[in-house]
Residue frames as qw, qx, qy, qz and C-alpha x, y, z in Angstrom:
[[0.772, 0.076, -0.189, -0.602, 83.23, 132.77, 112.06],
 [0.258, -0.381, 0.878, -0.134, 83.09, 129.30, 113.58],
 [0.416, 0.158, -0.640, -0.627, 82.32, 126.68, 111.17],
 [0.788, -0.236, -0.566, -0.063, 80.77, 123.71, 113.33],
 [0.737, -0.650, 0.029, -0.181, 80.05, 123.54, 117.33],
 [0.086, 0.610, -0.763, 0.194, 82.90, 122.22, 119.23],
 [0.423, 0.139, -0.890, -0.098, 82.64, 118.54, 120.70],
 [0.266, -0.276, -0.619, 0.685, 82.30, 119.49, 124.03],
 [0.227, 0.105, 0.244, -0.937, 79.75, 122.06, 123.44],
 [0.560, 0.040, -0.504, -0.656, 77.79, 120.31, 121.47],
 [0.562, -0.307, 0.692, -0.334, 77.44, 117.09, 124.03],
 [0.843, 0.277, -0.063, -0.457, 77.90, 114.71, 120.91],
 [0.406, -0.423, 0.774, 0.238, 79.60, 111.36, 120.46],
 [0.212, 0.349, -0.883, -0.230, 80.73, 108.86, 118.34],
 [0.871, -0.039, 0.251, -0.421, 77.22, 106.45, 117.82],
 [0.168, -0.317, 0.928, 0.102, 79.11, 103.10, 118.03],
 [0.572, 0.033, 0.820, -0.009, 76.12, 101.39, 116.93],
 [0.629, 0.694, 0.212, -0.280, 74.81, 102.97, 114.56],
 [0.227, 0.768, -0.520, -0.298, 78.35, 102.63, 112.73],
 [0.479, -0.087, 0.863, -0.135, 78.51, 98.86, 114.02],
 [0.693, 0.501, 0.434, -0.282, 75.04, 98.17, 111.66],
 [0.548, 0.800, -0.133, -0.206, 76.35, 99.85, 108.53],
 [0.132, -0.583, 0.781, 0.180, 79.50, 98.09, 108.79],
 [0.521, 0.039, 0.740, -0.425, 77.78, 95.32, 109.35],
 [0.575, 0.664, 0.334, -0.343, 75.72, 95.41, 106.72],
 [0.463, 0.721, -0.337, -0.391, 78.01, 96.36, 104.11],
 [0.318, -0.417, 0.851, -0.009, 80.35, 93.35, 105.26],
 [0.545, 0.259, 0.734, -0.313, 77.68, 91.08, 104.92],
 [0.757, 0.462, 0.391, -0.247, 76.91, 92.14, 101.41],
 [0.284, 0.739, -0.555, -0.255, 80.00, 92.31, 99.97],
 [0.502, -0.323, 0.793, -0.124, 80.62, 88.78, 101.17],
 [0.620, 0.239, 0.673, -0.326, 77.35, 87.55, 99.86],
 [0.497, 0.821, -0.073, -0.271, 77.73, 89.24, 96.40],
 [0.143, -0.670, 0.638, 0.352, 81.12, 88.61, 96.26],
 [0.537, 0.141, 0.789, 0.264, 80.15, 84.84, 94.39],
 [0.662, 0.465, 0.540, 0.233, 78.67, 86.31, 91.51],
 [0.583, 0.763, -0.108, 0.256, 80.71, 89.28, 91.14],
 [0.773, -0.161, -0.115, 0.602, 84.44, 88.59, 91.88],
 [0.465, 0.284, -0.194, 0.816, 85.55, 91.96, 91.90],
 [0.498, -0.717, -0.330, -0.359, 83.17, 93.25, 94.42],
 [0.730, -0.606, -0.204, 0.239, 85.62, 92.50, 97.39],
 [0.514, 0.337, 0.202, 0.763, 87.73, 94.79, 95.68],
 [0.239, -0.681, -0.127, -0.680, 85.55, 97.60, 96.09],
 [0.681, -0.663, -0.246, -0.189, 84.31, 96.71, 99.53],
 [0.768, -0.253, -0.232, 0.541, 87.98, 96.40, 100.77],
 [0.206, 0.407, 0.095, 0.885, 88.91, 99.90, 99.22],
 [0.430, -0.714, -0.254, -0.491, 85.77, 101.18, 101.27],
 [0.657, -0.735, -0.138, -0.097, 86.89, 100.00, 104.24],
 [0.662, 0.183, -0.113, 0.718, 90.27, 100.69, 103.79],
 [0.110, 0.370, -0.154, 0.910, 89.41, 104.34, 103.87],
 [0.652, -0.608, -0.315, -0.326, 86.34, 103.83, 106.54],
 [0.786, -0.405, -0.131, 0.449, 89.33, 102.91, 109.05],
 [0.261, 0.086, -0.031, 0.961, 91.28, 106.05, 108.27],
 [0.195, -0.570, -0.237, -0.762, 88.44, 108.16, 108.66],
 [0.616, -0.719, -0.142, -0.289, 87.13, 107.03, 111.90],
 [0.730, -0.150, -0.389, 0.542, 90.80, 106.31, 113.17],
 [0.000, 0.300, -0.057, 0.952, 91.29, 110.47, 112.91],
 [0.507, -0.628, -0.411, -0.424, 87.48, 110.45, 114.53],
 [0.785, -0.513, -0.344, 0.045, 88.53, 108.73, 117.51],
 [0.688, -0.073, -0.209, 0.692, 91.84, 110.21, 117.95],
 [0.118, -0.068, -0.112, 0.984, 91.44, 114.08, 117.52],
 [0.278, -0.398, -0.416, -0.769, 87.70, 114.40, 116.70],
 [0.734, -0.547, -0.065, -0.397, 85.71, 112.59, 119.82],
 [0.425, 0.314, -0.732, 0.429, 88.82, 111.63, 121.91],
 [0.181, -0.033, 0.829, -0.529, 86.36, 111.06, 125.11],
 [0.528, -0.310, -0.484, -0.625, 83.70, 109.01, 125.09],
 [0.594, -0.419, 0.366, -0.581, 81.64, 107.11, 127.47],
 [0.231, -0.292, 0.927, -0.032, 82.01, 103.47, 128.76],
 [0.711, 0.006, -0.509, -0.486, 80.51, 100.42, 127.07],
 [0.760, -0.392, 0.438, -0.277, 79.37, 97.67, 129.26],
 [0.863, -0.129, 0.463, 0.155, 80.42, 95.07, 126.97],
 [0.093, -0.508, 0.425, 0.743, 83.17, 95.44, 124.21],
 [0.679, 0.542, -0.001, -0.495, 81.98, 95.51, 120.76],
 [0.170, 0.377, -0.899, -0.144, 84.51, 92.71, 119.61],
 [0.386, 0.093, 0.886, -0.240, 82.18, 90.16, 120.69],
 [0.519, 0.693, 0.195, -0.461, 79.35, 91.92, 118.67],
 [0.210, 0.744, -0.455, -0.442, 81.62, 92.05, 115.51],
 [0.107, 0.362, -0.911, -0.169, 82.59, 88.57, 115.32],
 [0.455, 0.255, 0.842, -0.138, 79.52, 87.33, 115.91],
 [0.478, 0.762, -0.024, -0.435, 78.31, 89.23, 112.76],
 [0.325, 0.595, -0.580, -0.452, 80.98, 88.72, 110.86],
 [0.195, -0.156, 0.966, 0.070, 80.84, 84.78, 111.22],
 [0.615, 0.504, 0.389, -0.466, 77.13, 84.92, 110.53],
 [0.562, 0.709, 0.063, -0.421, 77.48, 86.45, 107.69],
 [0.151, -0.689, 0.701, 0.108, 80.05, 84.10, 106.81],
 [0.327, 0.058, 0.894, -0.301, 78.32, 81.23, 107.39],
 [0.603, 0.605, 0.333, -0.399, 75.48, 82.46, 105.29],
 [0.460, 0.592, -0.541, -0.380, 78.27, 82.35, 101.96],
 [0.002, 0.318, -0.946, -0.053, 79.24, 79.32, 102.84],
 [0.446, 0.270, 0.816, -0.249, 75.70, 78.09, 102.74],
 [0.593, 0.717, 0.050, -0.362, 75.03, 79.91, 99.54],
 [0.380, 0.480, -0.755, -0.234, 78.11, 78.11, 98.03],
 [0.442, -0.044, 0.877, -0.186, 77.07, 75.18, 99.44],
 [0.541, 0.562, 0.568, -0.262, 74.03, 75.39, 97.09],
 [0.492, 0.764, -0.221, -0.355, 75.28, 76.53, 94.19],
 [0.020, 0.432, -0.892, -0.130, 78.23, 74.25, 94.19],
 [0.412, 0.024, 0.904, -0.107, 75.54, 71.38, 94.96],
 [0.745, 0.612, 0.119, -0.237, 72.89, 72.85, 91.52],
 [0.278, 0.737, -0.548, -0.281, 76.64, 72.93, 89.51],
 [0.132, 0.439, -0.886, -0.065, 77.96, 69.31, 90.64],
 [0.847, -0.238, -0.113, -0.462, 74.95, 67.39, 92.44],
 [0.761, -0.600, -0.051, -0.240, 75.62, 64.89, 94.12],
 [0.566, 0.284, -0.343, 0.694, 79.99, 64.59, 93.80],
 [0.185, 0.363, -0.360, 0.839, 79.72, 67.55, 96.40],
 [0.596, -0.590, -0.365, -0.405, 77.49, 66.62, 98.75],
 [0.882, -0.431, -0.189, 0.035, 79.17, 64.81, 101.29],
 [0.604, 0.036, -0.262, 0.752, 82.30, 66.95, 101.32],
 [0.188, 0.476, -0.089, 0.855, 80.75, 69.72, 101.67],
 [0.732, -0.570, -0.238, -0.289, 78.46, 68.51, 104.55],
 [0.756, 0.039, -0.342, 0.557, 82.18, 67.88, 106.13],
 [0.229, 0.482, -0.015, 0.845, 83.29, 71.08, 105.48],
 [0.487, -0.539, -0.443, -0.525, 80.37, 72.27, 106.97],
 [0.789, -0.588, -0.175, 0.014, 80.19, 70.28, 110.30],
 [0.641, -0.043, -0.175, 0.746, 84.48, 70.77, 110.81],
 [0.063, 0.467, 0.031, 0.882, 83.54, 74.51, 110.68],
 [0.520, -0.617, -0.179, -0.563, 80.54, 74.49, 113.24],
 [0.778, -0.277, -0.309, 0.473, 82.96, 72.28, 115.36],
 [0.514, -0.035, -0.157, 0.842, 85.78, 74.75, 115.44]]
């Protein structure tokens, strides 16, 4: 009795984007959460702690060929992940600027620009 198709019979891969999004996505709100609960990145690391073991086994013995990508997905990734970076750091901008007013303005408009530099 054969519990599930084989790889090769089945003609199925490994949907890089659709796994790309949901990363993506979770990244993004663990980040964004992460300011008002601190133990959130906690969780979100654990997730992806085991998310990389699972799909390392995927790629290695489960869909060990796939098909070429025109462009690598590292490019994709890091522009995500800075986004969504970029978006805490504008939500702490604003919270830090209702908490202190105007003391933190003008460093954090530094901050800010030294980051969008580099």
């Amino acid at each position: 009795m054969q519990l599930s198709p084989n790889v090769e019979e089945s003609q199925y891969y490994f949907d890089h984007g659709y796994n790309l999004a949901y990363v993506a996505l979770i990244w993004t709100i663990s980040i964004l959460f992460s300011m008002i609960a601190p133990f959130i990145p906690i969780i979100a690391f654990f997730f992806f702690l085991i998310k990389y073991f699972v799909d390392k086994y995927n790629f290695m013995y489960v869909y060990p060929t796939e098909f070429d990508h025109k462009e690598p997905f590292s490019i994709k990734v890091s522009f995500i992940c800075t986004a969504s970076l970029f978006g805490f750091q504008a939500f702490m901008f604003m919270f830090f600027q209702i908490v202190f007013g105007e003391l933190f303005v003008w460093p954090a408009v530094a901050i800010l620009v030294l980051e969008l530099i580099g």
